[in-house]
N, C-alpha and C positions, 0 to 999 in steps of 0.2 A: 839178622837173626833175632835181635831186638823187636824190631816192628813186630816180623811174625808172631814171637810168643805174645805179645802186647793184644796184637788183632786177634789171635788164638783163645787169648786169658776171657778178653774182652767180646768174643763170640759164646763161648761155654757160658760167661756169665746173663748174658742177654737169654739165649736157649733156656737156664734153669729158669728165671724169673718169668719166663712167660709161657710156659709149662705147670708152673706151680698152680697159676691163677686160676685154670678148669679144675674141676675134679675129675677122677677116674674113668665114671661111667657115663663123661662127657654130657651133662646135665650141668646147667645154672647153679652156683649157689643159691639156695635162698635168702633171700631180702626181705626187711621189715619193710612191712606194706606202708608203715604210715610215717617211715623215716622219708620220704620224697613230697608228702602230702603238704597241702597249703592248707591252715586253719584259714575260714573267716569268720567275722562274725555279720549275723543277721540283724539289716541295719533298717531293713522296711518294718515300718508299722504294723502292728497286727490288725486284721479287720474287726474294728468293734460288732459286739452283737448287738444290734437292733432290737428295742423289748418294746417303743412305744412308736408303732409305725409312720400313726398321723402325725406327732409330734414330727418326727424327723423328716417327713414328706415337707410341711410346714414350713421348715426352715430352712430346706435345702431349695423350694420356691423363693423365699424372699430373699437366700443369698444372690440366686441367679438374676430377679427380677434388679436387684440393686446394680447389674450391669449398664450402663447407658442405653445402650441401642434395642434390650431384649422389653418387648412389648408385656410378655405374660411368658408364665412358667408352667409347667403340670409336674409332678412330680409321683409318681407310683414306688412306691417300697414293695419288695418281693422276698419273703425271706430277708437274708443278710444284704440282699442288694437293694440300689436306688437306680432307677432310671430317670433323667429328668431330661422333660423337650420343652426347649426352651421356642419361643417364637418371634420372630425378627419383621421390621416392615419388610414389604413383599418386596419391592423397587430395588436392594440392595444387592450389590455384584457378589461374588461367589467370592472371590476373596475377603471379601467384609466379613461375610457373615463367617467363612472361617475363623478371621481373628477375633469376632465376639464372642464364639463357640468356645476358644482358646481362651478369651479373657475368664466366662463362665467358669472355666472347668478350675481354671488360677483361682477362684475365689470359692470353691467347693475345697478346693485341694487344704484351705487352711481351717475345714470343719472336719472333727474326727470323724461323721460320717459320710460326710462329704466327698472323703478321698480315696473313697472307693467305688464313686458316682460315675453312670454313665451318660455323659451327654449329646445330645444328638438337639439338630436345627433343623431334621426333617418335618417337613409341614405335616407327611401324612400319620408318621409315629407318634408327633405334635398330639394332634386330633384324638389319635389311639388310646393316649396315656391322659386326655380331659375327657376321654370317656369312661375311659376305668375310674381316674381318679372321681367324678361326679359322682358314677355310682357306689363308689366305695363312701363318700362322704353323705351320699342320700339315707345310708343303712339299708340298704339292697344287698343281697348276695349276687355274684357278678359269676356270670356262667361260663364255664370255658374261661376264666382267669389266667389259669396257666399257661393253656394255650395260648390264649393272646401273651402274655408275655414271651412266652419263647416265640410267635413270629415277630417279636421286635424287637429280641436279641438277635434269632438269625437274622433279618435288616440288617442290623448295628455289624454284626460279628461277619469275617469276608470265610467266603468257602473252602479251601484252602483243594487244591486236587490229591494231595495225599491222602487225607483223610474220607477221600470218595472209597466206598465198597462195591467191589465184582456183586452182581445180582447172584444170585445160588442158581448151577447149572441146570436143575430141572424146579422150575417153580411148578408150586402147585394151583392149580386154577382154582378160585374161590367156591364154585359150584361142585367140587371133587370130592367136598365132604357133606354134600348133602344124602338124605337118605334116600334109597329106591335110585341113586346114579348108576346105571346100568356099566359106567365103563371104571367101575370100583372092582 
């Protein structure tokens, strides 16, 4: 008779306390949102702003040329960014010229504008950016600038298939806005 009331006392009490814990109209309490939250602090560097382009083009060449194996450097500033192609002897295997790409970028990474440089060993982006940059040091206005840099970012930067866009279910044909088009 013991047990029972014991298991009895000891069920009612289970039942209240886990009854208690919803509310009535069977909804969540609310919770402070930022009692679960993880601070962190922000530990990356900020991107210096770039004010004197040729300067920094300048020095981000002779960091990379002071690499052993890299022949020549080009270096174009765009806005806040740097792209710099570096150039390697031709004869050298595919894993080399990775680790001197790598060395390159190790030795930008400890110049404030450095470490936010994009390096690249491709011969033809190479070429691209001592053509920009010759013209840009001739005092020429360089045409399609932007364009050429953005196809040497897309180069650099991979495609990713998410970011591809569905074409719009009825395009419109380029000649649909001209005048006198009969089927307007």
């Amino acid at each position: 008779m013991l047990v029972r009331m014991i298991c009895f006392i000891f069920l009612v009490l289970s039942l209240a306390t886990g009854c208690s814990q919803a509310p009535k109209n069977g909804t969540a309490p609310p919770q402070d949102p930022t009692k679960n939250q993880v601070k962190v602090q922000q530990i990356a560097p900020q991107k210096l702003e770039i004010k004197d382009s040729k300067a920094v083009a300048e020095r981000l060449e002779q960091l990379a040329t002071s690499i052993p194996q890299v022949e020549s450097a080009h270096c174009v500033v765009f806005g806040n960014t740097a792209v710099v192609g570096i150039n390697i002897k031709k004869d050298m295997d595919r894993a080399r010229v990775g680790t001197v790409k790598y060395s390159v970028a190790e030795a930008l990474k400890k110049d404030p504008y450095g470490v936010n440089a994009i390096v690249t060993a491709d011969l033809d982006l190479d070429q691209r950016l001592r053509n920009i940059r010759d013209n840009v040091k001739a005092g020429r206005p360089v045409t399609g600038f932007a364009e050429q840099m953005a196809d040497i970012m897309g180069r650099i930067m991979p495609q990713l298939p998410r970011d591809i866009r569905n074409p719009p279910s009825n395009p419109v044909p380029s000649d649909a806005n001209q005048v006198g088009n009969p089927n307007l």
